[in-house]
C-alpha positions as a printed NumPy array, in Angstrom:
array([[  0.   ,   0.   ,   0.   ],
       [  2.869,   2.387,   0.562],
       [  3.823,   2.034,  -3.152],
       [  0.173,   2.905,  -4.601],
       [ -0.029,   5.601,  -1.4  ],
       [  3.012,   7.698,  -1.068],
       [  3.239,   8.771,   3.302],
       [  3.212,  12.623,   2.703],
       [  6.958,  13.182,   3.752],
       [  7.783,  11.398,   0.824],
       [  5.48 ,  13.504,  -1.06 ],
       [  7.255,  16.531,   0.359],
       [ 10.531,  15.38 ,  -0.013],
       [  9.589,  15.042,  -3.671],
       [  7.84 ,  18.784,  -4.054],
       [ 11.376,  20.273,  -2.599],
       [ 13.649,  18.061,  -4.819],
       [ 11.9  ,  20.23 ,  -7.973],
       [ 11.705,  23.303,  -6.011],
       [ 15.21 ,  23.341,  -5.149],
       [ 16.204,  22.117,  -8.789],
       [ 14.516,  25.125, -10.568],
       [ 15.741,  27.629,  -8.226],
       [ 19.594,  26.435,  -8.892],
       [ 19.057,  26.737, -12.671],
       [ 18.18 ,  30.191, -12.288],
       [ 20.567,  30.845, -10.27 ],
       [ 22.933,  29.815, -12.876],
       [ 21.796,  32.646, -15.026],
       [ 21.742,  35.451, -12.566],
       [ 24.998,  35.842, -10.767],
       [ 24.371,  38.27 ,  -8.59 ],
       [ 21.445,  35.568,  -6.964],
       [ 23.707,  33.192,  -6.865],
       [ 25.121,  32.936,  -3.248],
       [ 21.627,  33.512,  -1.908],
       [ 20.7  ,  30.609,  -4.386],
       [ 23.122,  28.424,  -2.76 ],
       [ 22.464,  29.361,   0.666],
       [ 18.533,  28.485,  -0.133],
       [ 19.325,  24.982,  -1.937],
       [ 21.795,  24.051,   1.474],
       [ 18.291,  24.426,   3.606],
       [ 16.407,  22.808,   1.002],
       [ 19.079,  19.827,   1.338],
       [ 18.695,  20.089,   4.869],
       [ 15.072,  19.158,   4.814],
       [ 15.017,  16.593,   2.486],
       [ 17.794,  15.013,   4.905],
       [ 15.088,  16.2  ,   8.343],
       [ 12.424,  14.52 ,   6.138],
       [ 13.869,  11.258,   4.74 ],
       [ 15.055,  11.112,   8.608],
       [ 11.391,  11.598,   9.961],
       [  9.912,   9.539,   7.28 ],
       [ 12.917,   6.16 ,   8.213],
       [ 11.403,   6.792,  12.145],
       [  7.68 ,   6.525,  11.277],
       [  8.519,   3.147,   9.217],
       [ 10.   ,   1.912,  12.27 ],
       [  7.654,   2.594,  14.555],
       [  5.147,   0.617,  12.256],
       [  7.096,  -1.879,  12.573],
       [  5.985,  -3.325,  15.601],
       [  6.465,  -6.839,  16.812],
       [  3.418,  -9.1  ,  16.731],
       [  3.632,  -9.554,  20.232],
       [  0.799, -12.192,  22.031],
       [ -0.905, -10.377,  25.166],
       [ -3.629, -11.073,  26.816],
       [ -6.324,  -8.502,  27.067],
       [ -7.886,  -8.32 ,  30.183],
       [-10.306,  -5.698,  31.385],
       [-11.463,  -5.567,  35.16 ],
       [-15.155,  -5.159,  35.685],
       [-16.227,  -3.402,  39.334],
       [-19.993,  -4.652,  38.774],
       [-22.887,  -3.33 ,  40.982],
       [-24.896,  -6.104,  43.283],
       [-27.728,  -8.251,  41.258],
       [-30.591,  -7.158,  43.473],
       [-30.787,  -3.042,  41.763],
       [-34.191,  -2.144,  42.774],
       [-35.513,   0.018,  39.837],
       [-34.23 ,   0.487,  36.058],
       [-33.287,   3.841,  36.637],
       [-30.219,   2.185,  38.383],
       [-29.534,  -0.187,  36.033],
       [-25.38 ,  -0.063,  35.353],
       [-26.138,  -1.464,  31.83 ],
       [-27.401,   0.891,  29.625],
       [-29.052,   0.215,  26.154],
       [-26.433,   0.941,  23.844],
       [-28.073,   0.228,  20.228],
       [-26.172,   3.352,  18.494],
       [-23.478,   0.874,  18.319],
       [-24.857,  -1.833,  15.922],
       [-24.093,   0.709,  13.082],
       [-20.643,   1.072,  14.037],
       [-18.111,   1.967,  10.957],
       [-13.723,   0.706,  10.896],
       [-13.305,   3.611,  12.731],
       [-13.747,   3.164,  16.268],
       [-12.667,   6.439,  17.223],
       [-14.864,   8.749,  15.239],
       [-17.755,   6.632,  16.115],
       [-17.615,   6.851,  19.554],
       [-17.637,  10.065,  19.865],
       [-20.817,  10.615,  17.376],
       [-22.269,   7.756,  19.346],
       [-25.776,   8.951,  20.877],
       [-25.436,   7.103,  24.633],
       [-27.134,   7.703,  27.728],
       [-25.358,   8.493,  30.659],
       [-24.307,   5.855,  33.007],
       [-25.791,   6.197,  36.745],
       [-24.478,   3.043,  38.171],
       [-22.425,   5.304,  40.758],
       [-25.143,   7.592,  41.436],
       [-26.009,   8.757,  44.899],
       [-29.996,   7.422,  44.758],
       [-28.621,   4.406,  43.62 ],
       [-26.465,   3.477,  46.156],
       [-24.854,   0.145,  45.97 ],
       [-24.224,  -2.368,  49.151],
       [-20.065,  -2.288,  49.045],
       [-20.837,  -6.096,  50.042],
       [-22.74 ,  -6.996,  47.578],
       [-20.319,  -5.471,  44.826],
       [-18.824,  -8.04 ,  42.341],
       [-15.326,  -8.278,  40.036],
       [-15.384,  -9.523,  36.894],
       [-12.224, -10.329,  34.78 ],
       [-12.16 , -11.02 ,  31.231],
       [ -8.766, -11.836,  29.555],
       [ -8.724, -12.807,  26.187],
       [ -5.819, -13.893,  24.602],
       [ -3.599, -13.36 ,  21.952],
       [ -5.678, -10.123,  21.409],
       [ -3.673,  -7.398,  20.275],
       [ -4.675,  -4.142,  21.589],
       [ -4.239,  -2.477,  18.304],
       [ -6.795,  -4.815,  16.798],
       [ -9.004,  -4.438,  19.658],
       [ -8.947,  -0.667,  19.2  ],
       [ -9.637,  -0.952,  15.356],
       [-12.163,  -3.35 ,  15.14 ],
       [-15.463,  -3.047,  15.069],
       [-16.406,  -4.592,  18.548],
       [-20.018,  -3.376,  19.988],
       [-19.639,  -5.304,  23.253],
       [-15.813,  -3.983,  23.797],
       [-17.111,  -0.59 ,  23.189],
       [-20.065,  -0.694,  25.661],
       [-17.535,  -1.963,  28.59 ],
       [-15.567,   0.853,  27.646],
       [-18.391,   3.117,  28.009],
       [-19.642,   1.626,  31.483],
       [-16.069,   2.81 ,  32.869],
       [-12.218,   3.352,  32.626],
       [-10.215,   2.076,  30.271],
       [ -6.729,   2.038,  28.638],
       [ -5.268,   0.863,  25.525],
       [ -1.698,   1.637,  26.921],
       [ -1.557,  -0.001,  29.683],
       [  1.853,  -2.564,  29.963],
       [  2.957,  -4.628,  32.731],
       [  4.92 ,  -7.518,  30.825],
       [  8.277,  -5.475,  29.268],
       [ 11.041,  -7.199,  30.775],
       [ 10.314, -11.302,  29.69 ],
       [  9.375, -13.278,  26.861],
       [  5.937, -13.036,  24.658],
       [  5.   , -16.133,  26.165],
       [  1.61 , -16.815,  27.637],
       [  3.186, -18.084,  30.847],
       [  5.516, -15.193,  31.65 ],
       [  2.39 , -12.826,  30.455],
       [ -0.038, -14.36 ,  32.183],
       [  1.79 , -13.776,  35.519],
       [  2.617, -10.63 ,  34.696],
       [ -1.347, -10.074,  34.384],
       [ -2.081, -11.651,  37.351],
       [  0.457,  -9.752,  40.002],
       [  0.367,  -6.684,  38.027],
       [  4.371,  -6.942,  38.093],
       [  7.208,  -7.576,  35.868],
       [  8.669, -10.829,  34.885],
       [ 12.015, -10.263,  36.888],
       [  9.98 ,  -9.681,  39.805],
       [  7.814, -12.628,  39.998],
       [ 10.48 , -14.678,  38.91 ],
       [  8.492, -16.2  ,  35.382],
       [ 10.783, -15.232,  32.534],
       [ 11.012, -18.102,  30.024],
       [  8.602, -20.336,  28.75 ],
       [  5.396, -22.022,  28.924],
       [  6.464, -25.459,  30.741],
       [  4.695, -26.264,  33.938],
       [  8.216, -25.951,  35.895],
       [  9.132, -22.468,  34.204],
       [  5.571, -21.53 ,  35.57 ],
       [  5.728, -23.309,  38.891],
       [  8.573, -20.952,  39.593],
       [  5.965, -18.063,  40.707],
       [  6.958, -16.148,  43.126],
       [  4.744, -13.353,  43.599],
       [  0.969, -13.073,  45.047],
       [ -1.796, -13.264,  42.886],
       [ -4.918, -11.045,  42.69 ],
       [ -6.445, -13.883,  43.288],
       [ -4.381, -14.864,  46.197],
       [ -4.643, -11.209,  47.753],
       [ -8.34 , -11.059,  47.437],
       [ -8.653, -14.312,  49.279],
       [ -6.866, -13.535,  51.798],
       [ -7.816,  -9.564,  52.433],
       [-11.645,  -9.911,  52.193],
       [-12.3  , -13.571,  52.268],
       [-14.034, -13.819,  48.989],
       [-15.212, -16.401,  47.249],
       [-13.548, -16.516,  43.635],
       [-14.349, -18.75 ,  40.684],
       [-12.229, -18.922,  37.387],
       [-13.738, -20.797,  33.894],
       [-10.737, -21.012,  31.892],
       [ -9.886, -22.76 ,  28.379],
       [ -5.704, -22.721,  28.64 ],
       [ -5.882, -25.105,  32.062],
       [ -2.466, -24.051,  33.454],
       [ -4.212, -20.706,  34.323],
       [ -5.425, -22.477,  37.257],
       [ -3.555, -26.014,  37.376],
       [ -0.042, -24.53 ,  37.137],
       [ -0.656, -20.387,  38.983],
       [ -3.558, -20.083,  41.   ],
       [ -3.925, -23.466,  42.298],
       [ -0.235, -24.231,  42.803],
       [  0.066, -21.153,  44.682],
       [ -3.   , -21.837,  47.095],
       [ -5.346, -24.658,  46.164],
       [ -7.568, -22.728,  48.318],
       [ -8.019, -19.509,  46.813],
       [-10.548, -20.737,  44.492],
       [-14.127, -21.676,  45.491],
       [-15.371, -23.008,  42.178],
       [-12.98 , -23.775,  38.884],
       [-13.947, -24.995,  35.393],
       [-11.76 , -26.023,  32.647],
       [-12.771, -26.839,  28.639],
       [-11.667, -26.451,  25.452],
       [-14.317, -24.059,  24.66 ],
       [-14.591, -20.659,  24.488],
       [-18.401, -20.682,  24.565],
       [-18.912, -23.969,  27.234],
       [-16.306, -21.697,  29.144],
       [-18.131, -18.757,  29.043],
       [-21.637, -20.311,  29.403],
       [-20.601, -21.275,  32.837],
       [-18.573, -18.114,  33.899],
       [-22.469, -16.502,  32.717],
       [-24.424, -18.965,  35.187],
       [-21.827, -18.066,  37.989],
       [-22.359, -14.153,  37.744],
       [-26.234, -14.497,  37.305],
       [-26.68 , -16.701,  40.333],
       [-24.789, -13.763,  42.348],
       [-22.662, -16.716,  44.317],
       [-19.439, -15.587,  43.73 ],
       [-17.772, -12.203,  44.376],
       [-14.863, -12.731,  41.874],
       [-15.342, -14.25 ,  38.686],
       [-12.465, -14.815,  36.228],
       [-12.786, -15.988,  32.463],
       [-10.175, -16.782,  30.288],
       [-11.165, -16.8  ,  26.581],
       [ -8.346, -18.671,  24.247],
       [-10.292, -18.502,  20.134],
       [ -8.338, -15.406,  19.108],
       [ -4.672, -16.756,  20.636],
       [ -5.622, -20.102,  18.354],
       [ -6.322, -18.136,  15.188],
       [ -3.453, -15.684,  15.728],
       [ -1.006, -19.197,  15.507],
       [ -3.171, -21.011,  13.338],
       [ -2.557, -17.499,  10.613],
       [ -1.765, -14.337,  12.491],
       [ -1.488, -11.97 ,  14.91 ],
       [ -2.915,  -9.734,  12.449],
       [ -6.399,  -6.984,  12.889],
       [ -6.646,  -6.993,   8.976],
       [ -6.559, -11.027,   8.813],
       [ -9.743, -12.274,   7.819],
       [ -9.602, -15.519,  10.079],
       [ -8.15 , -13.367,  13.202],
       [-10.965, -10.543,  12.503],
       [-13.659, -13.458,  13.229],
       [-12.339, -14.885,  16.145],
       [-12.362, -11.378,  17.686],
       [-15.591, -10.711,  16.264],
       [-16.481, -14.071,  17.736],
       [-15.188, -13.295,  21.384],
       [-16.565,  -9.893,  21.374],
       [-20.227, -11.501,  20.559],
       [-19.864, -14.258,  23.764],
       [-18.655, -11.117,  26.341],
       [-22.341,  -9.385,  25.304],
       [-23.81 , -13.103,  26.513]])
């Protein structure tokens, strides 16, 4: 596309290359011009060398690594029992079924209703509060902010979000050393997994858990539905087989999320965890790629189950 599209630096660079050519030619007949001329074509040089140098930086920073992450977004829910509509958290977000490739400029012509889920009449029981977590992935966040992704959007909308947010810089793009990175909210040389996804290399955790520190600060009671087992076989049960009241482990991102569903609706759990794996299994089954066709659908496809 850069060959059918030229970036407009190289444009530029291309306008001052005739500029400065003409200019010299005229200098040649006109003496008395001529050391202003040459004075003129030096700066001209000098831009096409501050261009071709800001054009060489923008190439590299496009050049970014098709790292695997897992998104995860952290949901501070409000209890099941709300007593009238009007405090409903969840607000009918139907603008966004229309929604174009660009995220950006849609959201902000997007018609929504404000949320009240934090609003004074609508107080909510700090007991009865819930967490949900949602990692997905393989998903790259610059897919996930390019996409069209309805559900995404309307979590985004219900609270805070970030697209920059990095705790994983110092180990491997492995799901192990990421995953614990996610999970402490610290760096691979601090919790000690830096290489690999092989149960030892994992085992070798050695920093608390949210999980963990939930459990034992408030005494909650936690469940995680997961589809890449070692989440809990390998992390949060081999640091405490106790942390977790209820676990559930498939190869299916929909049986996984069916039941993660059926735990937040019957309000039994305070901390719910769901790990969906579809888009990591595309991304090595093609690529790590927003524009891929067969990665597209498998966000798509992850995006639809988080609205269930």
């Amino acid at each position: 596309s850069a060959a059918k599209n030229p970036s407009p630096p190289q444009y530029e660079s291309a306008q001052t290359d005739t500029l400065s050519s003409k200019r010299t030619t005229q200098s040649a007949h006109n003496p008395d011009r001529k050391q202003g001329r040459e004075s003129e074509t030096k700066r001209a040089a000098l831009r096409r060398t501050q261009v071709h140098h800001n054009t060489k930086a923008v190439e590299t920073d496009k050049m970014v690594p098709q790292l695997k992450f897992p998104l995860l977004l952290l949901l501070a829910a409000a209890g099941s029992d709300t007593a009238s509509a009007q405090c409903d958290p969840t607000p009918e977000l139907s603008a966004l079924s229309d929604w174009t490739s660009d995220p950006r400029a849609s959201a902000t012509a997007a018609s929504l209703p404000p949320i009240q889920a934090t609003s004074p009449s609508c107080p909510t029981d700090p007991l009865r509060q819930k967490v949900l977590l949602l990692g997905v992935d393989g998903l790259r966040t610059d897919a996930a902010a390019m996409l069209p992704l309805p559900n995404l959007r309307r979590l985004e909308r219900m609270g805070t979000y970030s697209y920059w947010a990095d705790t994983h810089q110092t180990g491997v793009t492995y799901s192990g050393p990421g995953w614990c990175s996610m999970f402490t909210g610290v760096e691979a040389e601090r919790h000690d997994v830096t290489d690999g996804n092989s149960e030892s290399e994992i085992k070798t955790l050695s920093y608390p858990t949210v999980f963990k520190l939930v459990k034992d600060a408030f005494d909650k009671r936690i469940a995680a539905s997961v589809v890449w087992d070692p989440l809990v076989d390998w992390i949060i049960d081999h640091e405490d087989p106790t942390t977790l009241d209820a676990r559930y482990t498939t190869s299916s991102d929909a049986d996984m999320a069916s039941v993660a569903e059926g735990w937040i609706r019957s309000g039994e759990y305070d901390f719910v965890f769901a790990d969906f794996d579809g888009v990591d299994g595309a991304g090595h089954g093609n690529t790590f790629d927003g524009y891929a066709a067969a990665y597209g659908v498998a966000v798509a496809n992850t995006d639809a189950l988080i609205g269930e």
